[in-house]
C-alpha positions, 0 to 999 in steps of 0.5 A: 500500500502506497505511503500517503503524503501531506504537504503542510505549509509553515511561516512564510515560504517552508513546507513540512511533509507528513509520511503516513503508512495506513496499514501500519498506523505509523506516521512520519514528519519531514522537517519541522519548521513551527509547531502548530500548523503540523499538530493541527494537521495531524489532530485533523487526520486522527493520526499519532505521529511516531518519528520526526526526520531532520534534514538539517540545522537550520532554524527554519526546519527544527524550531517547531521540534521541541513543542511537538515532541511535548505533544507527541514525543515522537523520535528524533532522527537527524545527521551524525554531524549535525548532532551537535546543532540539532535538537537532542536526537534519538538516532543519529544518522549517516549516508548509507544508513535506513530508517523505516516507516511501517514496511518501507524503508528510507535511504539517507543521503549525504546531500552536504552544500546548502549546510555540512551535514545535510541530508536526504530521504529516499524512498524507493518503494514510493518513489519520494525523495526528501531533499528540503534545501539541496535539491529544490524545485527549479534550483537549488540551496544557496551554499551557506557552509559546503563548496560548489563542488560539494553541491555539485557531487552531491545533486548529482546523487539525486540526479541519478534517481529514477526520473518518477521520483516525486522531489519533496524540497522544503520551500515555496522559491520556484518562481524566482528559480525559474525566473533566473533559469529561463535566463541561462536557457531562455529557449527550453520550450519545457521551462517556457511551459513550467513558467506558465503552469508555476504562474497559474498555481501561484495565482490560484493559492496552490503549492508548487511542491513537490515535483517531479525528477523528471521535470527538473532534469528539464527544467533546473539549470542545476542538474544541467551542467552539462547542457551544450546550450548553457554552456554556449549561453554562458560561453563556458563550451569548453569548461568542466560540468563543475565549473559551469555549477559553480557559475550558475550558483554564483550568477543565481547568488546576484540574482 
């Protein structure tokens, strides 16, 4: 039985994701960015959260941690190198590792750049991916602590997923990502369509994620380093895929 997927919009732009195994009563919370849009979600679902799975440190995607362990007292679960700046964590976690929900497991992907430390989730059986502020939709995390060639080795982990993979990012940024794609691939007739269908969400209150891999390998500048047409825009025919990443994330920094 399929897992279900509820996408909860916290502060201003975040986005937590509840995992629910309907056969096994378990449920799982992606991220945690304040407390009391999530606890109202679950109460509304009648479900008992059980796990809460960090991505990274960051403040906008633990602060609503503490209260709903109180409420709940859910399992922590977050990065073995991040342990020191996450909340107190049941489980530590490093690439390679699995964790479970019900009869499903999760891969945990080292994803380091956005932050040294940050993880993903994979799950193969559901075909979900939860890549919060790696890989995002249309782009991808600015580099607060880890290097472009960081970043750069670490999408390409996610770029070899399956191309169905729903990609569960952890922020409402699409329209300005793809407000500076179409700079960099101003003819890509996919990312033309994107904009249009991203406009028309947008005006009509509606999330923009998650999306799907297949869509990003279309459409995000990011996991298409080597596109020849990129590269002649940025007249960088002749350079590395790495250093056609590293100019794109610096020409999207300025963006």
């Amino acid at each position: 039985m399929a897992l279900d997927l509820v996408t909860i919009p916290c502060l201003k732009d975040n986005y937590a994701y509840l995992l629910h195994d309907a056969a096994a009563d378990e449920t799982v919370l992606i991220d945690a960015p304040e407390a009391a849009p999530i606890l109202a979600e679950l109460k509304k679902r009648g479900w008992m959260l059980d796990a809460i799975w960090l991505t990274h440190h960051h403040w906008d995607h633990i602060d609503g941690v503490g209260p709903i362990v109180e409420a709940t007292s859910a399992a922590v679960l977050g990065a073995a190198a991040d342990a020191h700046r996450l909340p107190p964590l049941t489980r530590e976690l490093s690439e390679g590792d699995t964790i479970q929900i019900g009869g499903e497991l999760a891969h945990v992907i080292d994803v380091s750049g956005h932050t040294v430390g940050h993880i993903a989730f994979y799950l193969p059986t559901s075909g979900m991916a939860f890549t919060a502020d790696s890989l995002m939709a249309a782009g991808c995390g600015r580099l607060f602590e880890g290097s472009p060639e960081m970043m750069f080795a670490n999408l390409a982990k996610l770029r070899a997923l399956p191309p169905e993979t729903l990609i569960c990012s952890g922020h409402e940024y699409t329209t300005s990502n793809l407000a500076f794609a179409i700079t960099v691939d101003p003819e890509n007739e996919a990312l033309q369509a994107r904009i249009a269908r991203v406009a028309k969400a947008r005006a009509e209150g509606r999330a923009t994620v998650p999306s799907r891999l297949s869509g990003e390998l279309a459409t995000n500048p990011f996991l298409r380093a080597d596109d020849a047409y990129i590269r002649a825009t940025l007249g960088m025919p002749q350079a590395t895929d790495a250093e056609v990443f590293t100019r794109l994330r610096a020409m999207k920094d300025k963006f």
